[in-house]
VOGU-3710 file (C-alpha; in Angstrom, 3 decimals, decimal comma):
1> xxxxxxxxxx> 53,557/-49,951/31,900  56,722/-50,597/33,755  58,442/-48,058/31,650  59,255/-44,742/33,124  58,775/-41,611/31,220  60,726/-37,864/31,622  58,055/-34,866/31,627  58,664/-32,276/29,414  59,475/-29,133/30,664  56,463/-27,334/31,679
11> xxxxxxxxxx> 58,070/-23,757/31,205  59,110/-24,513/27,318  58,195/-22,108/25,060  56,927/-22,130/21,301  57,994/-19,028/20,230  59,577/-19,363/16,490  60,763/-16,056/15,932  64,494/-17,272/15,047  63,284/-19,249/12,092  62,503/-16,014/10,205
21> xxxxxxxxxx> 65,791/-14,437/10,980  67,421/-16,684/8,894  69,405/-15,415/6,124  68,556/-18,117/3,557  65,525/-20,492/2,914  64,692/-23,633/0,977  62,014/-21,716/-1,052  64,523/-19,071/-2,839  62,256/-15,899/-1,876  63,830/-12,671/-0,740
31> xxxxxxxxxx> 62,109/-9,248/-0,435  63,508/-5,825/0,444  67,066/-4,354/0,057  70,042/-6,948/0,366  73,276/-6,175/1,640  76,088/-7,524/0,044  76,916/-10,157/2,450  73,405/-11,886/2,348  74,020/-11,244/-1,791  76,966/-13,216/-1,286
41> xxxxxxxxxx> 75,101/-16,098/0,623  72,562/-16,460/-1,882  75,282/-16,678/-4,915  77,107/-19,690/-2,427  73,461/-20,954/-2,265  72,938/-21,208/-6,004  69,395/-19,691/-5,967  70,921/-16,852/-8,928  72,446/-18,581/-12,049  74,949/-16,270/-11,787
51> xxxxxxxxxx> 78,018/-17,313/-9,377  79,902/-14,330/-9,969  80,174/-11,643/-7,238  78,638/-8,323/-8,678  76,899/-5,440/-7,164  72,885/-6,217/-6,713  72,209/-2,137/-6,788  73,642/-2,506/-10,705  70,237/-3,993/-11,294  68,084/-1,226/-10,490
61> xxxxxxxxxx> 67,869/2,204/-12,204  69,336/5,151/-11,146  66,632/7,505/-11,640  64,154/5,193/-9,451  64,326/6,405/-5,820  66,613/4,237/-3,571  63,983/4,420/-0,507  60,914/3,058/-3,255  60,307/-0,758/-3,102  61,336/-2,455/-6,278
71> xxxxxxxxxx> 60,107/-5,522/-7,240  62,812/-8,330/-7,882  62,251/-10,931/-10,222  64,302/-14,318/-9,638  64,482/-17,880/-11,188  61,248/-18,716/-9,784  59,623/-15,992/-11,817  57,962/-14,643/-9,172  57,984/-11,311/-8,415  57,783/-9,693/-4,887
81> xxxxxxxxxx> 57,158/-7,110/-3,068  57,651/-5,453/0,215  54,436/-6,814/1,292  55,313/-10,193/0,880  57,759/-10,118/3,843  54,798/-9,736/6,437  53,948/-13,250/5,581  53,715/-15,648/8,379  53,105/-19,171/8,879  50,015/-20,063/11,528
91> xxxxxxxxxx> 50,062/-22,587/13,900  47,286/-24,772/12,460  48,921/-24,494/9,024  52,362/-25,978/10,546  53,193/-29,786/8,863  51,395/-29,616/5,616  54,394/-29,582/3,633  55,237/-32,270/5,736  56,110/-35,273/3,623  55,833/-38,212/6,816
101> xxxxxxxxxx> 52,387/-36,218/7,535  50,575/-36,875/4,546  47,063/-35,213/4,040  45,145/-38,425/3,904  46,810/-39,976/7,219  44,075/-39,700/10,033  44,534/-36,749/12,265  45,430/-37,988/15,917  43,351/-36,202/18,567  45,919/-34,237/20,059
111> xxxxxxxxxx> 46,018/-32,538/17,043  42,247/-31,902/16,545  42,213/-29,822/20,070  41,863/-26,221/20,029  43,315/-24,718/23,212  41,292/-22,167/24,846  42,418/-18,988/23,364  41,129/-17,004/27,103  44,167/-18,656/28,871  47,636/-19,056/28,057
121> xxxxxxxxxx> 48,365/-22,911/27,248  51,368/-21,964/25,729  53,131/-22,426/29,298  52,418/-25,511/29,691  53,451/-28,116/26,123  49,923/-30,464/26,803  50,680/-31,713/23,353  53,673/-33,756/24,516  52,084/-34,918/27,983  49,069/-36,756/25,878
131> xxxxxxxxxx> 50,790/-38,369/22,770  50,875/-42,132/23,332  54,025/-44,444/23,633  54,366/-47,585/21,909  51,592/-49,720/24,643  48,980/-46,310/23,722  49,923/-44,793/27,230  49,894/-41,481/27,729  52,077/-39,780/30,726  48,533/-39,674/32,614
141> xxxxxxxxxx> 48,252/-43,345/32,581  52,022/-43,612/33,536  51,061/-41,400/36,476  48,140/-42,920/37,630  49,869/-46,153/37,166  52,017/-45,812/39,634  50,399/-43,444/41,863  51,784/-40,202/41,549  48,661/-38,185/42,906  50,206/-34,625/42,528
151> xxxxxxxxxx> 52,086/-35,389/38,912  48,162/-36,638/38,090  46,554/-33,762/39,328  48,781/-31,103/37,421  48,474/-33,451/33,984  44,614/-33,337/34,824  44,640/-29,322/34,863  47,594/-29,019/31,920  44,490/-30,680/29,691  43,055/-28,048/27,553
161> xxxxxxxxxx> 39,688/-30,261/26,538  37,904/-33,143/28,223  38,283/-35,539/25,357  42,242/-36,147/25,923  41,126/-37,488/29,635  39,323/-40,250/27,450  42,083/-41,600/25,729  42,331/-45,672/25,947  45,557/-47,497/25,828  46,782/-50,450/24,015
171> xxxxxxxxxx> 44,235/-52,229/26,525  41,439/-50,308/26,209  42,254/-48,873/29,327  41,351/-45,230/30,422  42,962/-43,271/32,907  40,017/-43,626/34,803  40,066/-47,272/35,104  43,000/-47,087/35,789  42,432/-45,053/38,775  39,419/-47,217/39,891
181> xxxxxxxxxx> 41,728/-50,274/39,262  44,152/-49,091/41,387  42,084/-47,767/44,177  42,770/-44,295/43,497  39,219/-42,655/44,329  40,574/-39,056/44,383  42,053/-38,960/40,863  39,288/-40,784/40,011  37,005/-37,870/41,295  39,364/-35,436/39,878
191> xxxxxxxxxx> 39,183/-37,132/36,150  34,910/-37,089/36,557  34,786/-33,448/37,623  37,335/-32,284/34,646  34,939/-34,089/32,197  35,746/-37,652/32,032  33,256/-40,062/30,672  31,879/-41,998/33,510  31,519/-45,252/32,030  34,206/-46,117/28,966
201> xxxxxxxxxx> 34,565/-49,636/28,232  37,565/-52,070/29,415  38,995/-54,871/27,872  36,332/-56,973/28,556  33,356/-54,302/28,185  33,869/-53,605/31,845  33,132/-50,147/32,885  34,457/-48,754/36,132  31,811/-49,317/37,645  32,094/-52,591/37,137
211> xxxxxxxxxx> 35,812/-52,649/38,217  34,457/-50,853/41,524  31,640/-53,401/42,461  34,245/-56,149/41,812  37,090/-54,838/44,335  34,005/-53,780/46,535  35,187/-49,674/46,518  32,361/-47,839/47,699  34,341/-44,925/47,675  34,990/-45,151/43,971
221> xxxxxxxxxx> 31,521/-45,737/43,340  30,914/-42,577/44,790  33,712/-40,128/43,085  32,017/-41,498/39,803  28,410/-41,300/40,003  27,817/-38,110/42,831  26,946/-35,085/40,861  29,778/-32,210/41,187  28,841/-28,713/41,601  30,566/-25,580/39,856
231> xxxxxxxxxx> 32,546/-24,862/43,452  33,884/-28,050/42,763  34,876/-27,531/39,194  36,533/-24,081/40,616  38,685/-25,706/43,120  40,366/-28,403/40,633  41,415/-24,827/38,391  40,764/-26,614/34,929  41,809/-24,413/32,017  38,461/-24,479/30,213
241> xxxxxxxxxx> 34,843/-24,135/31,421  31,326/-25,270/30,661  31,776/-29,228/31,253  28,396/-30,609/32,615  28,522/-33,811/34,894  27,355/-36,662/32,886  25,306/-39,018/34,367  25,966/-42,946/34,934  24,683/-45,673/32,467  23,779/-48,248/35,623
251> xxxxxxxxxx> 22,431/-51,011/33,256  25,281/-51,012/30,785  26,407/-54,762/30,581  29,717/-55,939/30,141  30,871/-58,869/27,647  29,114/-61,533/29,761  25,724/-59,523/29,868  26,653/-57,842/33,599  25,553/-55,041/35,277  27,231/-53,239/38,109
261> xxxxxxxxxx> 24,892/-54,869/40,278  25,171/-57,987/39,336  29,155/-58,238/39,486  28,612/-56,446/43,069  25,874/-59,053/44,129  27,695/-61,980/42,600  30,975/-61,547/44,792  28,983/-60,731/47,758  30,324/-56,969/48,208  27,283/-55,460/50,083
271> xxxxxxxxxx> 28,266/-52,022/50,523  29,068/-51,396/46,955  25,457/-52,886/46,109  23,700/-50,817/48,632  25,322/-47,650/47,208  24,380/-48,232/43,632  20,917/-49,120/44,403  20,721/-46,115/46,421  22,232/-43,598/43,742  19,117/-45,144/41,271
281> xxxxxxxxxx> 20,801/-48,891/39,629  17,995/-51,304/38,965  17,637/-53,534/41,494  15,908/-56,076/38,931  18,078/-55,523/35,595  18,523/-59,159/34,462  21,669/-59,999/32,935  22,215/-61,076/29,246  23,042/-64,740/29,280  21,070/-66,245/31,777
291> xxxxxxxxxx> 18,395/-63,880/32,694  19,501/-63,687/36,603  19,031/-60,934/38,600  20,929/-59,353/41,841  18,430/-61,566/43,867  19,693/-65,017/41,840  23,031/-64,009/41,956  22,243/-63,873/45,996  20,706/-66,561/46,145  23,139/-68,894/43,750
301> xxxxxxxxxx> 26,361/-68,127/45,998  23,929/-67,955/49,209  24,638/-65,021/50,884  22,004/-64,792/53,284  23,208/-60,881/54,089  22,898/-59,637/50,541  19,426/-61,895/50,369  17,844/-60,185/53,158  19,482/-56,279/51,878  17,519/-57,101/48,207
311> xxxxxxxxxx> 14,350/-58,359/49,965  14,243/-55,223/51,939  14,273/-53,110/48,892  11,359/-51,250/47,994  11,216/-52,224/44,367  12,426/-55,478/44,354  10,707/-58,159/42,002  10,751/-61,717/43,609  8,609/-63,387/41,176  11,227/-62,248/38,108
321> xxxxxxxxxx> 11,960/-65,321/36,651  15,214/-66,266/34,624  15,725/-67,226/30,997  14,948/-70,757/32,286  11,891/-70,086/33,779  13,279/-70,547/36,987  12,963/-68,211/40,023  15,561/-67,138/42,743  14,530/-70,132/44,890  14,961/-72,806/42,418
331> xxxxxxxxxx> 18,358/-71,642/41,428  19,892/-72,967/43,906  18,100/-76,007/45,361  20,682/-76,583/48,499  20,606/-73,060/50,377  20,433/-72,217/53,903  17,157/-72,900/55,888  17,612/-68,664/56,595  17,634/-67,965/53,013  14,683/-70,311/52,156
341> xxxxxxxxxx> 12,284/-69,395/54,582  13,296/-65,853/53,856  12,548/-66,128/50,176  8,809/-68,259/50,947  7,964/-65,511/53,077  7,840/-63,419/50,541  5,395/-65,603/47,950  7,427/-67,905/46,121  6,683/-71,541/46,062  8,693/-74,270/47,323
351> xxxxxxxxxx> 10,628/-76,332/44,141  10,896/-79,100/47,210  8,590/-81,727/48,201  8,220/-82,508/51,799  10,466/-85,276/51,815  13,101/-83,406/50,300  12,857/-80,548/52,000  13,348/-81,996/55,450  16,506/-84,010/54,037  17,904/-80,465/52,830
361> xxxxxxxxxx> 17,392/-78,645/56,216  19,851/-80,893/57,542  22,393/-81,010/55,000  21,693/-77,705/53,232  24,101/-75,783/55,775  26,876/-77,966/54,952  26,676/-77,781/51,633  26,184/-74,321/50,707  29,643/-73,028/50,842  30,985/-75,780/48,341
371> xxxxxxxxxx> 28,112/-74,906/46,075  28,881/-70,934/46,532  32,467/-71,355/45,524  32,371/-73,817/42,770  30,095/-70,391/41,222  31,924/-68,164/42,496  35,162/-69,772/40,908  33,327/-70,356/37,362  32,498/-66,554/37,051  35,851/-65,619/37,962
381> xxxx> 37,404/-67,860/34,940  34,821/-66,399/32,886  35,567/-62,784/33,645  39,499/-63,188/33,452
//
């Protein structure tokens, strides 16, 4: 990724026209009247048997009319006419007598994209911004990578269909984790409104989403999941039309079984939980290994803030117990008296008898914060 790239030219043009100008070709076909100088290329060429010089017009009789088109036969056999030289080759024929380009070899998906044929893409060579380099970027990672925001933007609007914006690196990386990872909410925004999936995974299953909760960006979380409207879509100047926002998959887990929320609730980032609960994540989606949910993860690393936030939700589910059987309370045995009274107030049942109890109001406080970042630490590891 440290590599730099040069852009192509964005004023190149594709036009071909001197490749049919040429005088001689591999394939040995000529049409129409020759004059004697292109007669004498094609004798140096060795396309006629004959390498003597002689007159071409001593081939066709006198009593045929000079401005009539005769047919020429030559060592091919084949014989041609006037209208063969109003053959052309089309664009989506070019490369199939390509011998490095076999039939059989997977089409990449630059090359299955159809520009829109109601704008002129010609004007701007997209093909060569989104091939991939040796490490799978493409010069939209590069750019995002290293956060050139207009250089971005113009790659963003070069595209000429939604599906190149999904390409994953080497790493499995998109350019829009990338721009989450880096912090870059507006290309981020930018990516979502041009058509970008919302939540491809990462390298370990993460989605961005998941990459937002964990560097607690609220404002990434919010270029991802708020619906755009066609003004929007306008204003970025895309060259195609018709994309429809795709909405966010809130309970997709990553490799260790997390949601969003859990990753969010887990390293105590409040404001990223709040806004995914309030844009519709569920607040009691358990995650895959252990069966926690936001309020265990709360409860584990005892964060009394983010405690008191998932009690006040509406649809919260205290008595959801983990795989264990256990409940949010008996997670964690040594929490703050704040969160434990908190959590009884609300119905669940002490896991402490008296005795115990009154030992762990006075040393609970203490102890909390060694507990909290011994778990903290372990999900860390296990997400790196």
């Amino acid at each position: 990724m440290s590599k730099q790239h040069d852009f192509a030219d964005a004023s190149a043009s594709d036009d071909k026209k001197d490749f049919y100008e040429s005088s001689r070709t591999d394939s040995g076909f000529i049409s129409g009247e020759l004059s004697e100088e292109i007669s004498e290329e094609i004798i140096d060429s060795g396309v006629i048997e004959d390498h003597k010089k002689h007159n071409i017009t001593d081939t066709i009789p006198e009593e045929e009319d000079e401005k009539k088109a005769v047919p020429m036969l030559l060592d091919s056999g084949v014989c041609l006419t006037e209208s063969f030289s109003k053959i052309s080759i089309k664009e989506k024929q070019a490369g199939l007598n390509d011998l490095n380009n076999p039939r059989n070899k997977p089409q990449p998906l630059v090359d299955s994209i159809k520009p829109n044929k109601n704008k002129a893409s010609d004007d701007i060579p997209w093909r060569a911004y989104y091939e991939q380099d040796e490490e799978g970027d493409t010069h939209l990672h590069m750019a995002i990578a290293h956060g050139f925001l207009e250089v971005a933007l113009a790659l963003i609007r070069a595209v000429p269909h939604p599906k190149l914006l999904d390409i994953p690196n080497d790493d499995n990386q998109t350019p829009l984790h990338l721009a989450v990872e880096t912090g870059q909410w507006k290309i981020a925004r930018w990516l979502r409104v041009a058509g970008a999936k919302p939540c491809p995974r990462g390298p370990q299953g993460d989605s961005p989403l998941h990459i937002a909760a964990r560097r607690n960006d609220p404002r990434s979380v919010k270029a991802i999941v708020e619906p755009f409207h066609e003004q929007e879509r306008d204003q970025l100047g895309l060259s195609y039309q018709g994309n429809v926002h795709q909405s966010c998959d809130f309970d997709q887990w990553n490799f260790l079984g997390q949601t969003c929320v859990h990753v969010a609730a887990m390293h105590g980032h409040l404001d990223v939980l709040k806004q995914l609960i309030w844009y519709g994540a569920d607040v009691n989606a358990r995650e895959g290994c252990m069966g926690y949910t936001a309020l265990h993860f709360a409860t584990q690393i005892g964060n009394e803030e983010i405690v008191q936030f998932l009690l006040d939700c509406k649809n919260i589910d205290v008595d959801c117990l983990a795989y264990n059987g256990k409940d949010a309370l008996e997670i964690n045995r040594i929490v703050s008296t704040k969160i434990r009274q908190a959590l009884r107030n609300r119905g669940l049942p002490s896991p402490y008898s008296s005795e115990d109890e009154e030992f762990d109001s006075d040393s609970g406080d203490e102890m909390v914060y060694e507990t909290a970042h011994m778990f903290s630490a372990q999900m860390v590891n296990a997400s790196a």
